[in-house]
MARRO-110785 format. One record per residue (C-alpha): x, y, z; residue in one letter. Coordinates in steps of 0.05 Angstrom, whole numbers. Example, Ala and Ser with C-alpha at 12.3 -4.5 7.8 and 13.67 -1.06 7.14 Angstrom:
       u       v       w  resn
     246     -90     156     A
     273     -21     143     S
REM end
This chain:
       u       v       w  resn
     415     139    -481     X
     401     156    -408     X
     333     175    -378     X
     306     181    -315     X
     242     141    -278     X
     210     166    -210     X
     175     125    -164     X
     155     108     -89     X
     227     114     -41     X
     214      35     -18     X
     277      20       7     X
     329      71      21     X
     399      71       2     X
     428      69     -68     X
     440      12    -109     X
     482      16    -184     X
     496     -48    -230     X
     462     -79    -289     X
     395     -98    -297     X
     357    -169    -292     X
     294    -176    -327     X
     250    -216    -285     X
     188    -213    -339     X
     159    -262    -363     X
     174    -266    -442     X
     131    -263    -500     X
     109    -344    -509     X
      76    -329    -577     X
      81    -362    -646     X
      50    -387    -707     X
      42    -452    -732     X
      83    -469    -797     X
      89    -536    -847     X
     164    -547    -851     X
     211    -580    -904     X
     261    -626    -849     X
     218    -663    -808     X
     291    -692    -781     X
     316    -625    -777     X
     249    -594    -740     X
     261    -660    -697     X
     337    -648    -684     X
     316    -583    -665     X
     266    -600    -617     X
     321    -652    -585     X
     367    -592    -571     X
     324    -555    -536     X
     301    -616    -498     X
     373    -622    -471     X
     385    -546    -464     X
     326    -543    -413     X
     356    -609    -375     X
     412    -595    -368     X
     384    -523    -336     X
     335    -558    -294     X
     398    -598    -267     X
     438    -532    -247     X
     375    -508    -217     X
     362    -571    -175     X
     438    -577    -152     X
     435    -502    -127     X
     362    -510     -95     X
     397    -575     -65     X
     454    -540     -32     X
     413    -472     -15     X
     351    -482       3     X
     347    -556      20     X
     329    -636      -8     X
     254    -625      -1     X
     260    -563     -55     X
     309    -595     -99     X
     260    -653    -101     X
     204    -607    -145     X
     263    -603    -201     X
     281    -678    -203     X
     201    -690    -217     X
     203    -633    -274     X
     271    -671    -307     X
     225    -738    -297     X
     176    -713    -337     X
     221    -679    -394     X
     244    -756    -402     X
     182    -786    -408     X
     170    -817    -477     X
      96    -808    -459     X
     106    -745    -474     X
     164    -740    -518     X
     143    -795    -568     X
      81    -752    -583     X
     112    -699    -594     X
     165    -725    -645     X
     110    -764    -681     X
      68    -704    -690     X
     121    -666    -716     X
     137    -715    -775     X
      69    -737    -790     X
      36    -663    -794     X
      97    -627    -816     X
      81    -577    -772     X
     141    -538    -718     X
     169    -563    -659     X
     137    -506    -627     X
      68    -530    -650     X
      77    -606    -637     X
     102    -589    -562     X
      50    -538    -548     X
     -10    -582    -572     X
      12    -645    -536     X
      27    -602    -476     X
     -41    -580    -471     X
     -69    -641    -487     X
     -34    -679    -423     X
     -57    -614    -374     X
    -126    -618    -403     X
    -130    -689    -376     X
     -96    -689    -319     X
    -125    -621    -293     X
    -205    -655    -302     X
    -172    -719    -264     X
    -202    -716    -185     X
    -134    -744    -153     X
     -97    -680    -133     X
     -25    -726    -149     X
     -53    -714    -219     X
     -67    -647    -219     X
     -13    -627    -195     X
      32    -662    -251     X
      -6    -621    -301     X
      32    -564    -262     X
      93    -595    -277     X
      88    -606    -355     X
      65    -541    -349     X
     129    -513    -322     X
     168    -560    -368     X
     144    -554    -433     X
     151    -484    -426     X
     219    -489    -414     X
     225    -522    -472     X
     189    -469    -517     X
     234    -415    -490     X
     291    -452    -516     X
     251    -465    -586     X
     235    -393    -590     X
     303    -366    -561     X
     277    -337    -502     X
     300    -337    -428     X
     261    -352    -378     X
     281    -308    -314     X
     303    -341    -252     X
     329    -300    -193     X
     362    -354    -155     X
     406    -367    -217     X
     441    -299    -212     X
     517    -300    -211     X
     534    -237    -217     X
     523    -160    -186     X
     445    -138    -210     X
     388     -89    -201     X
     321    -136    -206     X
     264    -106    -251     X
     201    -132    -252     X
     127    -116    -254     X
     122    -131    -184     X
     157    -194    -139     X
     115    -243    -105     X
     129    -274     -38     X
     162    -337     -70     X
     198    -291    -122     X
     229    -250     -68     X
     245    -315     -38     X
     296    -342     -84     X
     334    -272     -89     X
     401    -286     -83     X
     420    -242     -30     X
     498    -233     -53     X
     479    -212    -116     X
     421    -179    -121     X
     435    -101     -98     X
     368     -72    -109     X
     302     -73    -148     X
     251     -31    -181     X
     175     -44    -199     X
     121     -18    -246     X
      70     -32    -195     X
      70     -27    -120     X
      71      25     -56     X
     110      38       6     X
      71     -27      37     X
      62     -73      -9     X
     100    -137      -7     X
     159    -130     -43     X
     175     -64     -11     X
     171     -93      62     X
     220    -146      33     X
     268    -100       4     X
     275     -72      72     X
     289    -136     110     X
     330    -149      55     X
     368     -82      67     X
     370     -70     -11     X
     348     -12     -43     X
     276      -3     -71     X
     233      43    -121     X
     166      16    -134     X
     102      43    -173     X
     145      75    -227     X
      97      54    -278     X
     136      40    -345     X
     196       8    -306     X
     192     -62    -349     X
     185     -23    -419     X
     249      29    -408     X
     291     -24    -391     X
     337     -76    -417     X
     374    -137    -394     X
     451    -111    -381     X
     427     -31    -384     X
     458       2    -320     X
     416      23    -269     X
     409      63    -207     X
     361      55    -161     X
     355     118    -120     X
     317      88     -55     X
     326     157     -24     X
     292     205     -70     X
     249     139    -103     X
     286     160    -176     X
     314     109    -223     X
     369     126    -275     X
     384      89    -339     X
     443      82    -368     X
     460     143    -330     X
     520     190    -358     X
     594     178    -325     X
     570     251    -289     X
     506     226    -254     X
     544     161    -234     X
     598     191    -199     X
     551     237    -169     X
     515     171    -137     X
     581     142    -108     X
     587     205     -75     X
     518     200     -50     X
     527     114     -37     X
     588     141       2     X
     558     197      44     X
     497     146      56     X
     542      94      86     X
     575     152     136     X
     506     170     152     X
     498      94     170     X
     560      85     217     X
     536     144     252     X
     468     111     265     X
     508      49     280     X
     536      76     341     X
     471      80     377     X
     464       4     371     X
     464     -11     441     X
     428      45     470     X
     357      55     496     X
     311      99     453     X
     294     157     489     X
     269     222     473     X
     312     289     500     X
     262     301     552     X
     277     229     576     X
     221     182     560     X
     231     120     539     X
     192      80     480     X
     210       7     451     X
     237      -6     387     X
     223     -71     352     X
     230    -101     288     X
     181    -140     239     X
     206    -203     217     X
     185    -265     175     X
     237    -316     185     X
     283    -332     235     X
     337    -320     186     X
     318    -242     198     X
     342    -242     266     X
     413    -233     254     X
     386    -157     224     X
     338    -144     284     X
     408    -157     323     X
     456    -120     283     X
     411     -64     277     X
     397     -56     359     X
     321     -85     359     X
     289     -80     430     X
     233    -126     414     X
     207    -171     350     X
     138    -131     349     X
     113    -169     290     X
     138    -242     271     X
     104    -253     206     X
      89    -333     217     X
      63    -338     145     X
     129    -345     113     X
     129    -408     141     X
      69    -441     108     X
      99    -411      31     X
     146    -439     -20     X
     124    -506      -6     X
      68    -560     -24     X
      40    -572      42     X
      25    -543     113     X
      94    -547     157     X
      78    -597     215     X
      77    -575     284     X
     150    -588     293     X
     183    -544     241     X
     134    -491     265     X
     157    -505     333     X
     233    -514     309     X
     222    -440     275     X
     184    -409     336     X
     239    -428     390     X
     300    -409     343     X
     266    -334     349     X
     255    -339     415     X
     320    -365     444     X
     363    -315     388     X
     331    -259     425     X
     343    -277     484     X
     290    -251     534     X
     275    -194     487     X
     194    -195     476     X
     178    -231     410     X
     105    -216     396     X
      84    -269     343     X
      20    -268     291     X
     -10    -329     284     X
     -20    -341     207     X
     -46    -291     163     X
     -64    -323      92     X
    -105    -288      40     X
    -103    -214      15     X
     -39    -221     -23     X
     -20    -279       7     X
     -35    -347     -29     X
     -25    -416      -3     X
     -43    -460     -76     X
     -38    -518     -36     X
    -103    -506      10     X
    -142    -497     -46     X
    -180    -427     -28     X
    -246    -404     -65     X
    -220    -347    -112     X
    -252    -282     -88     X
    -285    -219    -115     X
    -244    -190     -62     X
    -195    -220     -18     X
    -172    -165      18     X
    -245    -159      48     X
    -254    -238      53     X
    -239    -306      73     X
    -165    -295     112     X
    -125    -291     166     X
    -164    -307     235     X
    -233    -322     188     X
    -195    -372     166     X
    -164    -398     223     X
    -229    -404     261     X
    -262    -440     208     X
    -204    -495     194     X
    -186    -514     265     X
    -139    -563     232     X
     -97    -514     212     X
     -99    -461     273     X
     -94    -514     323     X
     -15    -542     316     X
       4    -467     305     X
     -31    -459     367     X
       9    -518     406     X
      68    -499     372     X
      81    -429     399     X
      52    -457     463     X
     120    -511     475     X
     161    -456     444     X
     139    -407     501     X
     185    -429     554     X
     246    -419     517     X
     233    -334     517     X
     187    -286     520     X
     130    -300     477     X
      69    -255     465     X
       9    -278     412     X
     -29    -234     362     X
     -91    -253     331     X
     -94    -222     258     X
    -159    -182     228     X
    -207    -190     289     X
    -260    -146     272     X
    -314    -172     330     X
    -301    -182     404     X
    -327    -254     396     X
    -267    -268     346     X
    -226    -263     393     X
    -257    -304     448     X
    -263    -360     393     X
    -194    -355     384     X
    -168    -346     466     X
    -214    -405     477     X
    -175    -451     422     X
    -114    -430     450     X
    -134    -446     525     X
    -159    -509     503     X
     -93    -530     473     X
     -62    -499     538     X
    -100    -553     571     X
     -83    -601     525     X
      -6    -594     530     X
     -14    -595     602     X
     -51    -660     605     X
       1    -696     556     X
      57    -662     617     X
      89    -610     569     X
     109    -550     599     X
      82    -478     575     X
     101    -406     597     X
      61    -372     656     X
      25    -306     634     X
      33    -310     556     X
       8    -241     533     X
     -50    -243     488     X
     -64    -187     444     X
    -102    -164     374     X
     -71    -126     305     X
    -119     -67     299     X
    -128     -65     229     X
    -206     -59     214     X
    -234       5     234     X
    -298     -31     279     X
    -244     -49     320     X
    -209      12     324     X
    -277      46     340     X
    -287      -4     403     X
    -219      -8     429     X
    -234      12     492     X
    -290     -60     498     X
    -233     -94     462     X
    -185     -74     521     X
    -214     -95     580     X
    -202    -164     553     X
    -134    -164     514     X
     -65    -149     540     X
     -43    -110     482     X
     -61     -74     424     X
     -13     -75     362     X
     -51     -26     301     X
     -34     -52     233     X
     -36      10     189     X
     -18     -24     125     X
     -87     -51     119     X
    -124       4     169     X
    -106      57     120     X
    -140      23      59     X
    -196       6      98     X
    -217      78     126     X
    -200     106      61     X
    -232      53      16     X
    -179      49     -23     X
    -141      -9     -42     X
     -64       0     -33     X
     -38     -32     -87     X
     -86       6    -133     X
     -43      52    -165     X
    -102      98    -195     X
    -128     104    -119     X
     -55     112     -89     X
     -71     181     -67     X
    -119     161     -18     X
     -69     119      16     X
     -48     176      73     X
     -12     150     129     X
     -18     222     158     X
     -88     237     154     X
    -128     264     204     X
    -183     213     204     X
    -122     159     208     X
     -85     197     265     X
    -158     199     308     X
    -171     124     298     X
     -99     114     322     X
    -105     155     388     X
    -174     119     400     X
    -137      53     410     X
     -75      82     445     X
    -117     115     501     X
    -167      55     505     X
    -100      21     513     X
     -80      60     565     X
    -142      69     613     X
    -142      -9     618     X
     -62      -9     641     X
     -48     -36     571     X
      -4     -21     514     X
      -8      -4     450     X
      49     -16     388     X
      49      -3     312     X
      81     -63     276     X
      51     -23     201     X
     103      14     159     X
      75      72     192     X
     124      61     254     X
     176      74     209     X
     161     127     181     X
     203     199     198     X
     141     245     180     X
      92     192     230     X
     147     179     286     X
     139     253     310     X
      73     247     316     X
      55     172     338     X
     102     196     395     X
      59     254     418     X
      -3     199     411     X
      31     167     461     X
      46     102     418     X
      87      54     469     X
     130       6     419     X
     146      22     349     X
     154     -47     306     X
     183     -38     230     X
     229     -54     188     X
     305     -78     228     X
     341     -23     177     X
     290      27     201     X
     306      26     275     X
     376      57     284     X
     351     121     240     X
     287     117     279     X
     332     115     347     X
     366     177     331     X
     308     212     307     X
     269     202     366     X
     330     214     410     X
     331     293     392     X
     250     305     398     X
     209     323     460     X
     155     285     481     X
     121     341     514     X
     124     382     446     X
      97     327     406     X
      39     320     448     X
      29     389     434     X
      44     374     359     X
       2     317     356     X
     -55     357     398     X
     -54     419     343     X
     -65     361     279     X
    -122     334     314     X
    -155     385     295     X
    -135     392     218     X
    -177     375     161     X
    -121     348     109     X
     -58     308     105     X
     -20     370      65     X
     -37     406     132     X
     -12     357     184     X
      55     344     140     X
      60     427     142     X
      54     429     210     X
     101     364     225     X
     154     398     176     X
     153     464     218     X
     161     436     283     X
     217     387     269     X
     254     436     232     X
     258     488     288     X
REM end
């Protein structure tokens, strides 16, 4: 029977295929006495090999895909599934106690965690992990359950899930994976930026997503109007080719305004620049006529892995992007952890509340260790383009001395050891706390550019946490009190001979370009699928009238009145 979901628009464009669970199953049983201990043990042998030879698929396509180092975690998980340690146990238990395979596995299981997790050798601790992972494997196979795993995908799907994570996002396979849709989640939160990059079709925060759905329904995911259908009739799905069809027009038309400057019709010119995580997300920023890389999100480098990448690889990753844009201005965050961002291998306190806690450039300054080879590494990469730095969350002017001052040091360092570095590196902050918006113009006599990071200065002003769906209402890009803080920084900016950009989701957005151009907002940074709409948008306004615009909403008291008044003056 069809029905009909509505979310958050995360991703436009319109995606139709069948649906992949990625939910974690229900693990549950009960303990019973049996009558076949052979049988119960037979039993448990199947599964055993089931999950091997799984484990073996997975490796050889982690081997091929992503590289030795990841394909090495799966030949330590098949180590331990043949471990008679373990196994022997487990067999015994079952035909001394009578008892289900399910049983015998789970209580052994948790016996080897318990004692390796109390161990103080993190080797050990980290093998509890891996029977962990293992044994429930194993269990699905018991139970008859599948265990979801995006990188296995063969075949054409929509992904639906509660949410995706950084390292779930990760392993989408790109070919097959057409779009996804979430119970939780807003325009900003991570797997919406993804699903962008991506260029795949999004609706997030539809609530219920995960009950309504089944593996193999069909689905569309409306990433226009933020709707999802299921098991739509053979009427609404022709309707959506049409609509897929008249969306990919719309596209070539953008397309052709690839290679040309962004400039409004009364001939001012503003920059257009992509956010990016990996170098891999170049070939989009390209394709899609990027000016700039405002925001290179270093942090994708440090995830998916078991330890802190070296200086080289960071350097290896930091020159590819430089070099691929060849002279373009690549502005470059150094690492942001914490928030929604977790790194299990440094070990962080857990927190009451990350968001407001121990992350990004509180971090840094604190573990020097860790800062410092980023540091060196953008520093030998500068010479091979045009490299600018962003500190991340400075919310005091003596942050960001700290942090210049690491940085020069290194300078110095590199020069002593006779490596070359780039003359007149820019050095500039993310605005995303609102202290710092409110002393922008102390903040610019000493930076050389200011890039405001509205994901996180939204939910700050407002107190509300973004991916708090009961507080989702507070989170107004458009509101008055935003818009203020915003021309703050832009005209402290400006007095000093500085610039300012927006690397948030704001920059993208067609309701917030209108009016971040008549704040006089210098480089827009989003999304590479964002910037050819963007372009075209921006090539039919007035910068004169949107100062005007932007002048009038100053003065409002609510978002419903500022989206009025942006509504009326576009559509004239």
């Amino acid at each position: 029977m069809s029905s009909l979901l509505r979310g958050i628009a995360a991703s436009n464009g319109i995606a139709i295929a069948k649906a992949y669970r990625l939910v974690e199953p229900d693990f549950s049983f009960e303990k019973k006495a049996i009558q076949s201990p052979e049988n119960e043990v037979a039993r448990f042998q199947a599964a055993l090999a089931t999950a091997k030879s799984e484990l073996e698929q997975i490796r050889d396509r982690a081997g091929s895909e992503l590289g030795a180092d990841k394909a090495a975690i799966f030949d330590a998980h098949l180590l331990v599934l043949s471990d008679p340690e373990l196994i022997s146990p487990i067999e015994d238990k079952i035909k001394t106690e009578n008892v289900n395979a399910e049983h015998a596995l789970k209580e052994t299981a948790d016996m080897f965690i318990s004692m390796f997790e109390s161990m103080d050798n993190e080797y050990m601790k980290e093998r509890a992990a891996d029977i962990r992972d293992v044994t429930k494997r194993v269990l699905a196979h018991l139970l008859g359950l599948q265990i979801p795993n995006p990188s296995m995908v063969t075949e054409e799907v929509i992904i639906v899930a509660e949410d995706l994570t950084p390292s779930d996002t990760a392993q989408l396979n790109r070919n097959f994976v057409l779009g996804f849709t979430t119970d939780i989640g807003g325009r900003t939160s991570h797997s919406a930026i993804m699903a962008r990059s991506m260029e795949i079709p999004a609706v997030v925060g539809t609530k219920t997503v995960t009950e309504s759905i089944s593996n193999g329904d069909i689905v569309v995911v409306d990433g226009l109007k933020g709707e999802v259908h299921i098991n739509p009739t053979p009427e609404v799905l022709e309707e959506y080719r049409k609509v897929q069809a008249d969306y990919a027009s719309q596209k070539a038309e953008w397309a052709k305004l690839v290679n040309e400057k962004t400039v409004t019709a009364d001939g001012h010119h503003v920059e257009l620049a992509a956010n990016i995580g990996t170098p891999k997300d170049l070939k989009g920023v390209v394709e899609n006529g990027g000016e700039a890389v405002g925001l290179y999100r270093t942090e994708f480098l440090y995830m998916d892995r078991d330890q802190l990448p070296t200086e080289e690889e960071q350097y290896t990753a930091y020159k590819a992007v430089l070099e691929g844009m060849k002279g373009k201005p690549v502005v470059v965050r150094t690492l942001d952890i914490g928030g929604d961002k977790e790194l299990p291998y440094l070990n962080l306190p857990k927190e009451m509340n990350p968001f407001l806690g121990y992350r990004a450039i509180r971090l840094c300054l604190e573990q020097e260790d860790i800062f410092r080879p980023q540091l060196r590494a953008l520093l030998r990469a500068s010479v091979h383009g045009n490299l600018k730095i962003m500190f991340p969350m400075i919310a005091t002017l003596d942050e960001f001395r700290k942090a210049k001052a690491i940085l020069e040091d290194e300078r110095n360092n590199l020069a002593n050891e006779g490596i070359q570095v780039a003359e007149g590196i820019e050095l500039g902050i993310m605005v995303e706390i609102p202290s710092t918006a409110i002393i922008a113009d102390q903040f610019a006599k000493e930076v050389d550019f200011f890039s405001i990071g509205t994901n996180d200065l939204i939910q700050y002003t407002m107190a509300a946490d973004r991916m708090n769906q009961q507080v989702s209402y507070l989170y107004q890009p458009y509101s008055p009190s935003i818009l203020r803080l915003v021309k703050m920084v832009i005209d402290a900016a400006h007095k000093e001979g500085k610039w300012a950009g927006m690397c948030g989701e704001m920059a993208g957005d067609e309701t917030a370009i209108p009016l971040l151009l008549g704040l006089g907002l210098d480089e827009f940074s989003m999304s590479a699928t964002s910037i050819l709409k963007a372009r075209s948008l921006i090539r039919n306004l007035s910068k004169s009238e949107m100062e005007e615009l932007a002048a009038k909403v100053l003065e409002m008291g609510t978002t419903e009145e500022v989206v009025e008044a942006v509504n009326a003056t576009i559509s004239l």
